[in-house]
VOPAGU-2260 file (C-alpha; in pm, 1 decimal, decimal comma):
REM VOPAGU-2260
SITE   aa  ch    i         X         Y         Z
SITE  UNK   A    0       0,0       0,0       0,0
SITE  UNK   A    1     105,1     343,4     -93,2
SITE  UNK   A    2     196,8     626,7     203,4
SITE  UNK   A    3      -6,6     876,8     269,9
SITE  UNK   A    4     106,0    1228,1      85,5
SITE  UNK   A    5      94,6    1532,3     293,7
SITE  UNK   A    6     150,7    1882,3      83,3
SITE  UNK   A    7     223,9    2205,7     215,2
SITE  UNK   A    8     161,5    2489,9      15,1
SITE  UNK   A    9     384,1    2797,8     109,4
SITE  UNK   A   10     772,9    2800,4     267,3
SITE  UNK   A   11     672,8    3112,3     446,4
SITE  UNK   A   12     693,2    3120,8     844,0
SITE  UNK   A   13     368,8    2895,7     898,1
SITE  UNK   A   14     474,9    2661,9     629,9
SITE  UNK   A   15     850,8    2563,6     737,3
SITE  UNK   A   16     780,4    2577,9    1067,0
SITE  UNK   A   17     526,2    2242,5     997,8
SITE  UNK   A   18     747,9    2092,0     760,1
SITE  UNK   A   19    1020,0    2146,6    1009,5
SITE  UNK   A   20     833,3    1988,9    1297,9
SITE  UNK   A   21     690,3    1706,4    1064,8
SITE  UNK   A   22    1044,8    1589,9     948,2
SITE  UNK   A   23    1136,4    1570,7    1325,5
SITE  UNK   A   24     838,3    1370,7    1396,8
SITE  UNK   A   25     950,8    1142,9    1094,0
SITE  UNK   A   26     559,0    1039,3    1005,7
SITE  UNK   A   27     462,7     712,4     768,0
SITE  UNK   A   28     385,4     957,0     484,7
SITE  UNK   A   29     563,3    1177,5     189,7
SITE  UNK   A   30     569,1    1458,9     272,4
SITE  UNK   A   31     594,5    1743,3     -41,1
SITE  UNK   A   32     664,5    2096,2      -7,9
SITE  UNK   A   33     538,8    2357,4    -332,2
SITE  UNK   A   34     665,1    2779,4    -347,9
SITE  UNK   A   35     748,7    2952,8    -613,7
SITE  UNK   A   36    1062,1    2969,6    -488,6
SITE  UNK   A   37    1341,9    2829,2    -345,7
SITE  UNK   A   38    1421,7    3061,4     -55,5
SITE  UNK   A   39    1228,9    3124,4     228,5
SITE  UNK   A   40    1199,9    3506,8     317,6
SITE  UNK   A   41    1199,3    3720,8     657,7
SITE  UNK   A   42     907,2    3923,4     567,6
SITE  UNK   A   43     895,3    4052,6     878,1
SITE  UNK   A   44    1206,8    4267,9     764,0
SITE  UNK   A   45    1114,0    4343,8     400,2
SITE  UNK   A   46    1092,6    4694,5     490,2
SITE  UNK   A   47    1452,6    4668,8     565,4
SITE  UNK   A   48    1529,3    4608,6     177,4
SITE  UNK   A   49    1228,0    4873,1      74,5
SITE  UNK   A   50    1408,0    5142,9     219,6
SITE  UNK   A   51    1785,8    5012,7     146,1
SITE  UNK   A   52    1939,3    4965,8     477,8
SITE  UNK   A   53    1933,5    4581,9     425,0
SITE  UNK   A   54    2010,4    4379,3      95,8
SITE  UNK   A   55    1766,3    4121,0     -23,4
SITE  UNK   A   56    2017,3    3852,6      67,3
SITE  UNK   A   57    2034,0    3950,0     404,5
SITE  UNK   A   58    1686,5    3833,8     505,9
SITE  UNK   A   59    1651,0    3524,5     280,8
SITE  UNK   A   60    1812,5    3168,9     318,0
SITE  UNK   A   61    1780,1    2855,7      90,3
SITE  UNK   A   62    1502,7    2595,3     128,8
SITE  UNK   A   63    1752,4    2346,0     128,1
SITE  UNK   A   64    1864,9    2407,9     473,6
SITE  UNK   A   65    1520,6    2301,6     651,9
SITE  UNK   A   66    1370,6    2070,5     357,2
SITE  UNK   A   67    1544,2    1699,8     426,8
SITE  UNK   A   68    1552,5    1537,6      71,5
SITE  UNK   A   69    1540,2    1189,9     243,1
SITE  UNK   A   70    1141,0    1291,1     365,6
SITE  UNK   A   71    1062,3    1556,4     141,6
SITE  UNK   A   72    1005,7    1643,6    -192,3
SITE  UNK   A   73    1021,2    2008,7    -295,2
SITE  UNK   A   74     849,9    2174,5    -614,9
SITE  UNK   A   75     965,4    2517,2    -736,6
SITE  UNK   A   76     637,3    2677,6    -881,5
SITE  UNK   A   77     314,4    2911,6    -857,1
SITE  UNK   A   78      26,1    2763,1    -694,2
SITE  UNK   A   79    -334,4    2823,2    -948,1
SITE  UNK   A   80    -592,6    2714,5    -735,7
SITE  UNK   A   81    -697,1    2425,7    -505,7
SITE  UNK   A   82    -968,1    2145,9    -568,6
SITE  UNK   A   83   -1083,9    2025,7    -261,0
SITE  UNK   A   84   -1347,0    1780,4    -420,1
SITE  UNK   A   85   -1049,5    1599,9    -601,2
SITE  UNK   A   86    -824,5    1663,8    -362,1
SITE  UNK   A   87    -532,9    1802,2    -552,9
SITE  UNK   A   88    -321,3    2118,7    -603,6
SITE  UNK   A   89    -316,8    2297,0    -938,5
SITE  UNK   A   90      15,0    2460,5   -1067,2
SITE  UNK   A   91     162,5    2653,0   -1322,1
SITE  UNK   A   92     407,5    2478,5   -1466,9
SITE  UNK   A   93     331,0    2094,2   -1346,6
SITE  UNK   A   94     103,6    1831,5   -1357,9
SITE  UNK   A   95    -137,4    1863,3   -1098,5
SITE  UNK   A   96     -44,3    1726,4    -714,5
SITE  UNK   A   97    -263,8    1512,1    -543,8
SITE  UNK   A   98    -296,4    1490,0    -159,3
SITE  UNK   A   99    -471,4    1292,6     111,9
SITE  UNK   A  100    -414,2    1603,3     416,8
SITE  UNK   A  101    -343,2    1940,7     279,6
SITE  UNK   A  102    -174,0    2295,2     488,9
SITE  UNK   A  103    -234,1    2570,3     316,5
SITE  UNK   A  104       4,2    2857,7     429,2
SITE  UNK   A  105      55,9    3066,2      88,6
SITE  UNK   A  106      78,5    3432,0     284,9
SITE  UNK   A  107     -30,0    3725,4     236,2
SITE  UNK   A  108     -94,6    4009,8     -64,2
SITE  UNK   A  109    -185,6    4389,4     -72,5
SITE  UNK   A  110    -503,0    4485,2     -29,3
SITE  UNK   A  111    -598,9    4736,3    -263,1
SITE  UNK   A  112    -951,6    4802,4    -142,1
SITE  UNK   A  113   -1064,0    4935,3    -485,9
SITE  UNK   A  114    -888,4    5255,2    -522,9
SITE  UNK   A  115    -831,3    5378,0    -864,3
SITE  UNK   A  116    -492,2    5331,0   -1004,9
SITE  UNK   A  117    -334,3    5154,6    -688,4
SITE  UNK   A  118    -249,1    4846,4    -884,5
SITE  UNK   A  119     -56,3    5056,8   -1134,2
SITE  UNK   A  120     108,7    5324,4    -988,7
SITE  UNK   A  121      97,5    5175,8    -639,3
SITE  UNK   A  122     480,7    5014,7    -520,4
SITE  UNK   A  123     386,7    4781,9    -232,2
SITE  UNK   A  124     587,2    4560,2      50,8
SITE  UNK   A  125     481,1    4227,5     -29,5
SITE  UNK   A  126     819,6    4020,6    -139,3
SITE  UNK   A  127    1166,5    4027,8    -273,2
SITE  UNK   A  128    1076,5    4146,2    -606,5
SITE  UNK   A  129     823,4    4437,1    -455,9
SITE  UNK   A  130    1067,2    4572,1    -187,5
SITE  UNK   A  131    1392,7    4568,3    -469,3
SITE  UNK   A  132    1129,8    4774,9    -690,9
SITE  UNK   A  133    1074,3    5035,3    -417,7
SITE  UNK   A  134    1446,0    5107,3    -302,4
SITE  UNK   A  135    1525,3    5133,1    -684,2
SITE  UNK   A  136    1281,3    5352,1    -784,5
SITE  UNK   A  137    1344,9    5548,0    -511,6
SITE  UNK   A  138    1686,4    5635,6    -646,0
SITE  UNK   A  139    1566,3    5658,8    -941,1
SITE  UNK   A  140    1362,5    5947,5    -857,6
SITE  UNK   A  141    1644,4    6099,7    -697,8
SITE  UNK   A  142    1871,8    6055,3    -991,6
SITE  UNK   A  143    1601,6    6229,0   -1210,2
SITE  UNK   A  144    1569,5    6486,3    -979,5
SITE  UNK   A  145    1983,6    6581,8   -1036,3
SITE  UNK   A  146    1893,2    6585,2   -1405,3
SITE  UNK   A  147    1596,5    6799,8   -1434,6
SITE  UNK   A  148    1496,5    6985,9   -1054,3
SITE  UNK   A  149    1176,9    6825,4   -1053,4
SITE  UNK   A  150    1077,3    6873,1    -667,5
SITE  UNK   A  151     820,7    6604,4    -722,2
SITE  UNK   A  152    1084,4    6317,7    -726,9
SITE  UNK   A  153    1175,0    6401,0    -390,1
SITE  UNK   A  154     822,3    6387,7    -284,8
SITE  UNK   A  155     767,0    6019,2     -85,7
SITE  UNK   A  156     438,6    5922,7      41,9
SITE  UNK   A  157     325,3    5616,4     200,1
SITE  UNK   A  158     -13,3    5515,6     271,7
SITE  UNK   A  159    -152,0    5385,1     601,9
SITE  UNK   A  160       4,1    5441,5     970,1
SITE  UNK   A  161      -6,1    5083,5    1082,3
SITE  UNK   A  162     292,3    4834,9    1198,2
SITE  UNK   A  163     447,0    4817,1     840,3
SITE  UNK   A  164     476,5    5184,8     717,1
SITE  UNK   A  165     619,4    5275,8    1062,0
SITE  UNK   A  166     901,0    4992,3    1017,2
SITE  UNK   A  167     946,1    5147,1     657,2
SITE  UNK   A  168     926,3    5506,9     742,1
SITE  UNK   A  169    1189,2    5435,7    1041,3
SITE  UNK   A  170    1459,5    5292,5     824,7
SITE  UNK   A  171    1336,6    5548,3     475,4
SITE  UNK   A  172    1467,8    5782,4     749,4
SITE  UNK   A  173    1742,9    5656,5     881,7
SITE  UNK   A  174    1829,3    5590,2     486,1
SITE  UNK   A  175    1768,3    5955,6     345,0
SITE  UNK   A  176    2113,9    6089,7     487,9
SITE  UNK   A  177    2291,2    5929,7     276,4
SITE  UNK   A  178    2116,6    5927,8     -44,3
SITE  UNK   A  179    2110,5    6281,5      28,6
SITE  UNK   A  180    2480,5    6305,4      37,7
SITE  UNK   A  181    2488,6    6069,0    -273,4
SITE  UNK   A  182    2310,5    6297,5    -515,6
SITE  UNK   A  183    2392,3    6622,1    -348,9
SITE  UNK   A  184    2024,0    6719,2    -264,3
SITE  UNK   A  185    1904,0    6994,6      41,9
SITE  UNK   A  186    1775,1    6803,7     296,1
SITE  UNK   A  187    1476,6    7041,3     317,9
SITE  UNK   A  188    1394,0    6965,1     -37,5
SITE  UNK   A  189    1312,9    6624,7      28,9
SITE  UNK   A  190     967,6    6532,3     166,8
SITE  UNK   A  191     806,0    6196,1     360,1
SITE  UNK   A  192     399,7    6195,1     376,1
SITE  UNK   A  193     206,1    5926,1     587,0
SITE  UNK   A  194    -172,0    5947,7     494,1
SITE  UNK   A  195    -401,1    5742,3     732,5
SITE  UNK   A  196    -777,5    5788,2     765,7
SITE  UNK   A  197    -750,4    5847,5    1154,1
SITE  UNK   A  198    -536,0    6043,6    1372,4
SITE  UNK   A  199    -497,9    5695,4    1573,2
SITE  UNK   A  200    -147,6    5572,5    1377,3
SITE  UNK   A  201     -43,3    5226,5    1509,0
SITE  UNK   A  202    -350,0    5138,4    1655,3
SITE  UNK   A  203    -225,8    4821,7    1812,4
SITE  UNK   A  204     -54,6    4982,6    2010,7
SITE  UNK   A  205    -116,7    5175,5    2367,3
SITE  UNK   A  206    -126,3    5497,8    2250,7
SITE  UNK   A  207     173,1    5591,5    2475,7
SITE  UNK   A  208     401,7    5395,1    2255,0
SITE  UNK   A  209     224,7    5524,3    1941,3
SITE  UNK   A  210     243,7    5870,7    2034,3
SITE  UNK   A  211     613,8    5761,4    2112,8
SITE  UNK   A  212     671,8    5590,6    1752,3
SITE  UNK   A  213     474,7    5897,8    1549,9
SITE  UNK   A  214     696,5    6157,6    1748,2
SITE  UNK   A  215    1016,1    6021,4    1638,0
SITE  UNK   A  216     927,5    5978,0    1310,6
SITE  UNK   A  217     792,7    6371,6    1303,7
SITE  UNK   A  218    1129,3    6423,9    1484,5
SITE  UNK   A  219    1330,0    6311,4    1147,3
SITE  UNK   A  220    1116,5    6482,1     911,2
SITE  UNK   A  221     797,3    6250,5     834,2
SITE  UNK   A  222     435,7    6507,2     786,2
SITE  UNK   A  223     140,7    6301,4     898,7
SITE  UNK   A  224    -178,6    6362,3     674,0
SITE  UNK   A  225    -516,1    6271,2     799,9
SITE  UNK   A  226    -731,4    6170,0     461,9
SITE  UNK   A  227    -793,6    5844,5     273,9
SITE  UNK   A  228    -626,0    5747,8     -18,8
SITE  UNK   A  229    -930,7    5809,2    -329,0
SITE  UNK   A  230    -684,6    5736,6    -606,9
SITE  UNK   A  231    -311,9    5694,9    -745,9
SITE  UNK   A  232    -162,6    5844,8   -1072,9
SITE  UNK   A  233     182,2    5877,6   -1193,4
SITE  UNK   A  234     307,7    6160,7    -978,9
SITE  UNK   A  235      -3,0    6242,1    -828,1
SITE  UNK   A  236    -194,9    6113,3    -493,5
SITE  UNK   A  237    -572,1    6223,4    -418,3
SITE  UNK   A  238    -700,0    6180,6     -34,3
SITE  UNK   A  239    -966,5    6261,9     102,6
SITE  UNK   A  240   -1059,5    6499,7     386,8
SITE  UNK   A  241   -1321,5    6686,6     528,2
SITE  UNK   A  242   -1514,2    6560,0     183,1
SITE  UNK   A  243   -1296,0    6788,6      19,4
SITE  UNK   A  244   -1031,0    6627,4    -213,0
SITE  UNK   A  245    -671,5    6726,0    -199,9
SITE  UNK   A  246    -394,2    6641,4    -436,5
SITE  UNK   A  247     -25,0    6554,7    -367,1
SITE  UNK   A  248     226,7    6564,3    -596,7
SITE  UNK   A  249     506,9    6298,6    -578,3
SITE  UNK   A  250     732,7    6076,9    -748,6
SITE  UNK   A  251     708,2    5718,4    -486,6
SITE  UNK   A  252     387,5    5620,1    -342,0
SITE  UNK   A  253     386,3    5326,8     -87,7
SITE  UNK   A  254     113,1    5160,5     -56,8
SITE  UNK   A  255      77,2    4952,4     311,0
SITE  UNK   A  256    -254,7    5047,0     392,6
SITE  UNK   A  257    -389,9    4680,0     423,2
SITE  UNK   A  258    -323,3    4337,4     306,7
SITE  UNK   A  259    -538,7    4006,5     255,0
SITE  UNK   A  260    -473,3    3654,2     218,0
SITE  UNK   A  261    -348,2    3465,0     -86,9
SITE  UNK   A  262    -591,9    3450,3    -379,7
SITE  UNK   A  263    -527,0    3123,1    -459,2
SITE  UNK   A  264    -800,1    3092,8    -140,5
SITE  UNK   A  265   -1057,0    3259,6    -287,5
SITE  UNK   A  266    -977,3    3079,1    -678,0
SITE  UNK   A  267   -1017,7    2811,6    -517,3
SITE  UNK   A  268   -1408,5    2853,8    -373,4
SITE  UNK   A  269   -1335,8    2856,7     -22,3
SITE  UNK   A  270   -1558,8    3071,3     206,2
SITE  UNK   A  271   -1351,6    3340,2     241,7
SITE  UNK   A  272   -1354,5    3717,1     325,2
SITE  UNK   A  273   -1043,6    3905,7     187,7
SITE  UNK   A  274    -839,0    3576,1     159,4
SITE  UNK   A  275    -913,3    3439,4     489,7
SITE  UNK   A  276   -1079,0    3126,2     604,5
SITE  UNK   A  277   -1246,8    3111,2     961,3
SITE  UNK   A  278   -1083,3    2769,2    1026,3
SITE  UNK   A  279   -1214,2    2526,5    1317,2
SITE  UNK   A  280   -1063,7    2491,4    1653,2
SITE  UNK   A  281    -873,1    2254,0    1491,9
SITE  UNK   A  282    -733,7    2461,4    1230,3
SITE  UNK   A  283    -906,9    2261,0     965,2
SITE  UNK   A  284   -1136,7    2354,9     707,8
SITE  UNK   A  285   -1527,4    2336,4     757,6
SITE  UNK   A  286   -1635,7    2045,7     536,8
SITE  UNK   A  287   -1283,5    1969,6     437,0
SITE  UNK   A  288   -1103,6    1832,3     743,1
SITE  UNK   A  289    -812,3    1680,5     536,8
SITE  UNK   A  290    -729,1    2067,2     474,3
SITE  UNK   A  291    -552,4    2233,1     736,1
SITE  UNK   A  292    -522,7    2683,1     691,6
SITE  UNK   A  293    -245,2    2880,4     864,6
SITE  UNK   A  294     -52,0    3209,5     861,0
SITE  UNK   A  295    -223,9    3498,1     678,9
SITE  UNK   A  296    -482,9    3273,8     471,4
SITE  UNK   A  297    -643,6    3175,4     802,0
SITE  UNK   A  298    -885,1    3342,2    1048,7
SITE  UNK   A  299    -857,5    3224,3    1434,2
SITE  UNK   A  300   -1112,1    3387,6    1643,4
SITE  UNK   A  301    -996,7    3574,6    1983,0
SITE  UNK   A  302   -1304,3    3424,7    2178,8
SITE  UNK   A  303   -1277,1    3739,2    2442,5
SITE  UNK   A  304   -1353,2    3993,1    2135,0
SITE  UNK   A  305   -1503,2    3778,2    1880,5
SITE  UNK   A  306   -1252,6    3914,2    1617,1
SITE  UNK   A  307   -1004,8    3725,2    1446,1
SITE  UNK   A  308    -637,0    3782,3    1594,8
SITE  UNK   A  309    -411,7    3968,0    1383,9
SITE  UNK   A  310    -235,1    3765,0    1137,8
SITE  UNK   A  311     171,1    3778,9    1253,4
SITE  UNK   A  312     488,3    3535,8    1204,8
SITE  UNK   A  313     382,8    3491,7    1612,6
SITE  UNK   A  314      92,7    3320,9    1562,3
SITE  UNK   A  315     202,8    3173,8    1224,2
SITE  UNK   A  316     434,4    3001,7    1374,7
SITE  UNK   A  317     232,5    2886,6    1656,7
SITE  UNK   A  318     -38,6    2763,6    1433,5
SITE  UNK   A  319     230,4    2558,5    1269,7
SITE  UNK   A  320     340,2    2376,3    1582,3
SITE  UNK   A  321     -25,7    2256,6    1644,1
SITE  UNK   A  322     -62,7    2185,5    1230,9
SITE  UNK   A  323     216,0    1910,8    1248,5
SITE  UNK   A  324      54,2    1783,0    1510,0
SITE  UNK   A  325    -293,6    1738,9    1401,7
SITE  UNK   A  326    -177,2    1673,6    1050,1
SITE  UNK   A  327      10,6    1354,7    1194,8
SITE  UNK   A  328    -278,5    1246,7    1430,3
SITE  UNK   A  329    -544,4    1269,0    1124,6
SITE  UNK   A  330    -253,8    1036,3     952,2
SITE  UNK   A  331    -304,4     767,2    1243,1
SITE  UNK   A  332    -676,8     825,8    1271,0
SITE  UNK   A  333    -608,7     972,5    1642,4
SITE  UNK   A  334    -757,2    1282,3    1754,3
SITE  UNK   A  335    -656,6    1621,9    1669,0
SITE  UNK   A  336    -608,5    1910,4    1934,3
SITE  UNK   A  337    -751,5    2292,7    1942,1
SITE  UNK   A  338    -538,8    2563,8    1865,1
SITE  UNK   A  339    -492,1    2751,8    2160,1
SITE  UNK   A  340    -324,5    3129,9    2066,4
SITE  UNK   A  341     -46,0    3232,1    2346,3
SITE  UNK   A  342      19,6    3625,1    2293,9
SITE  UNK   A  343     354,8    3730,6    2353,1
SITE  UNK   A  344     341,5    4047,4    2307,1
SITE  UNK   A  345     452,8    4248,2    1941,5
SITE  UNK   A  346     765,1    4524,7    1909,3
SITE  UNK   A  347     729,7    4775,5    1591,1
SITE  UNK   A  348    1104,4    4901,1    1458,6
SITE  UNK   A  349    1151,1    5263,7    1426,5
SITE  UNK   A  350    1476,4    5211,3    1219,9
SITE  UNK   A  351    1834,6    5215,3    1353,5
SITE  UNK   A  352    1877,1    5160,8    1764,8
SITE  UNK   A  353    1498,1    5248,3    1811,8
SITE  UNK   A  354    1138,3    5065,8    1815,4
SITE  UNK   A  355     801,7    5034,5    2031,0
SITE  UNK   A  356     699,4    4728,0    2205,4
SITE  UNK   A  357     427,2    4502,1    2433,8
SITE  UNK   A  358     639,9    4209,0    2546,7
SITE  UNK   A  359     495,4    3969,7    2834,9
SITE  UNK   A  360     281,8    4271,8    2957,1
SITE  UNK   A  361     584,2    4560,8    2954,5
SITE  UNK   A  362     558,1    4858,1    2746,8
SITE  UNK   A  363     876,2    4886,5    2572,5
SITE  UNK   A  364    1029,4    5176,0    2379,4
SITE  UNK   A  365    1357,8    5331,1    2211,1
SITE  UNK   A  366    1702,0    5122,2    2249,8
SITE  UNK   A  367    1525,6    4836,1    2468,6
SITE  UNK   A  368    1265,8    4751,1    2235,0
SITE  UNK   A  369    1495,9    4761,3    1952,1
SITE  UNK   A  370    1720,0    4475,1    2135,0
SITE  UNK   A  371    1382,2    4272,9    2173,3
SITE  UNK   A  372    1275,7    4292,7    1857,6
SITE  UNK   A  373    1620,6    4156,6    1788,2
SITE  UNK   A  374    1558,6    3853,5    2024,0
SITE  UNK   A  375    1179,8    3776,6    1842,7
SITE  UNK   A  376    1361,2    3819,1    1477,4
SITE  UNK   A  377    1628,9    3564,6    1582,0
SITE  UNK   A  378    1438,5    3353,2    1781,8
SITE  UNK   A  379    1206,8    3285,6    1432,7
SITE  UNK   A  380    1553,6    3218,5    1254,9
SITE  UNK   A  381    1646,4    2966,7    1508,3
SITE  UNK   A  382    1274,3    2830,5    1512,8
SITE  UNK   A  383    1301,9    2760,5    1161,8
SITE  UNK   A  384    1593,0    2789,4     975,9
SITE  UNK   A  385    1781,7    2623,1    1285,2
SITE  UNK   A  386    2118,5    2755,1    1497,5
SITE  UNK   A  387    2292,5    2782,9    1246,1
SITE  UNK   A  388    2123,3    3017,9    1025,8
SITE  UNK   A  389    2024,9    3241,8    1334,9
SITE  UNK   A  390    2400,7    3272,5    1350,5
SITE  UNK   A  391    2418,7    3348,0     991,1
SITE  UNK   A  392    2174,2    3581,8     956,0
SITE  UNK   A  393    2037,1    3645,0    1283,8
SITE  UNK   A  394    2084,7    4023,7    1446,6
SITE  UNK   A  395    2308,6    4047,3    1689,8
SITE  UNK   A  396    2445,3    4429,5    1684,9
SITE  UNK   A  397    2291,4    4678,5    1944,5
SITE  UNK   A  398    2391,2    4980,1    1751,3
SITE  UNK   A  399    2189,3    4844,6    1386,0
């Protein structure tokens, strides 16, 4: 008789993390692994590459160093859809994968929320590709500015106040010193605008800390502008405030105002709202138990507010830990076990030396919440990728 094929769909946080535990727990199955690529990303420090203080290779490692060969078989390629009826995985470029238990853990994508022109002129933190796009047309603007004056192409605005554009407006800032010296610019040419609906930026956050986070970043140059985005051109933003419209003129526009689950979920006729699939206790599927949903493609309900949690590499990672389980007692026929969400608290970088944190109920801000946010970033290396990629790539200077 033939073993029992497990696939996981994504080598993002959620993803590896169940592979990982699965190969340790050696089951009586194959076990197969699908991306579309062949290195596992730190997403959590994309913004790093976005605003050119880190290089892409910095934050990325090869599969090959958590994927055994001897358990696991790995395919290189862009998932199309799911058919849970037949119980395989459509791709791209291959035949189509069967499956007897399924994790799906494909991540996350912007969230575009309609506006006009967003998925044109829009430049978005999402992946490798995205973040190399920003930093280099960035410079870009910057070169064109030395060419022809334009003040527009020193004009950077980023939409939405939440956890990401703070980690990319801290290191833009840090950052701007020296592109500044690179193309011999005044530094009171140059301009970085955060538009958010609300005056309430980082809103998962005591609003201590956030007051903390928005006055450093107003402290290095960044203008706040309460409106909502109403549509992107080339060199021009609209918002909206006060039902009036008002117009900015710029050269980047950032767009991290929201993001949703893979759309592979929704192509493949799950009930979903913006990618996400309310999952059982269990993290399985309703109707589909063989199908297990984690990471940014899955919806856990916080029973105290009756709100999904937010989706993190925390409680990716978590979920993961509770997937291999359940995937390997569904393999035995033995019974699977709720996932139980253990918060841990969250730290938001403000660039070089400085960030805002909740860690085991402390409040957290400046130099010591940039040396925990260290700890959580390496402690996911080592989680994963193992020791020795922490040492690799982990973070281990106090003054970066």
């Amino acid at each position: 008789m033939s073993k029992k094929r497990i696939v996981i769909l994504g080598a993002g946080y959620g993803g590896l993390r169940t592979l990982k535990k699965l190969q340790k727990i050696r089951p009586d199955a194959e076990l197969m692994l699908i991306d579309k690529n062949d290195y596992h990303c730190e997403t959590t420090a994309l913004h790093e590459v976005a605003a050119g203080t880190s290089n892409a290779d910095e934050i990325c490692y090869s599969l090959d160093l958590v994927v055994d060969r001897s358990q696991t078989s790995f395919i290189q390629d862009v998932v199309v859809c799911v058919e849970p009826e037949k119980r395989r995985v459509l791709l791209k470029n291959h035949a189509p994968v069967s499956y007897d238990y399924l994790l799906i853990s494909l991540g996350f994508e912007p969230e575009l929320f309609g506006i006009q022109g967003m998925e044109h002129y829009g430049l978005f933190i999402s992946d490798i590709p995205s973040v190399t796009k920003i930093r280099a047309h960035i410079e870009e603007q910057f070169e064109k500015w030395t060419e022809d004056h334009r003040l527009e192409h020193l004009v950077i605005v980023v939409g939405g106040a939440g956890f990401t554009s703070f980690e990319f407006l801290g290191e833009l800032t840090n950052r701007m010193p020296a592109l500044i010296e690179r193309y011999h610019i005044d530094k009171n040419l140059v301009r970085i605008i955060c538009i958010e609906p609300t005056p309430n930026a980082l809103p998962m956050f005591h609003r201590r800390l956030a007051e903390y986070g928005a006055g450093r970043l107003s402290s290095r140059g960044v203008a706040f502008v309460i409106g909502r985005v109403a549509s992107v051109d080339e060199g021009r933003i609209d918002y909206r405030t006060d039902d009036q419209i008002q117009s900015i003129q710029a050269g980047t526009f950032v767009w991290t105002g929201g993001v949703s689950g893979s759309s592979v979920v929704a192509a493949s006729g799950f009930n979903q709202r913006r990618g996400r699939v309310t999952v059982n206790r269990d993290l399985s599927v309703q109707g589909h138990s063989e199908i297990l949903i984690i990471g940014d493609c899955s919806a856990v309900i916080n029973p105290q507010s009756g709100r999904p949690y937010p989706t993190t590499a925390q409680i990716a990672l978590q979920q993961a830990d509770c997937a291999a389980y359940n995937l390997n007692a569904m393999l035995h026929g033995n019974p699977t076990k709720p996932f139980v969400y253990n918060y841990k608290g969250t730290v938001c970088s403000l660039g070089k030396n400085d960030a805002v944190g909740e860690v085991m109920g402390r409040k957290l801000k400046g130099r010591p919440a940039s040396i925990m946010k260290k700890v959580i970033e390496n402690r996911a290396l080592a989680k994963i990728g193992g020791v020795e990629t922490m040492i690799k790539k982990g973070r281990f200077s106090l003054i970066k």
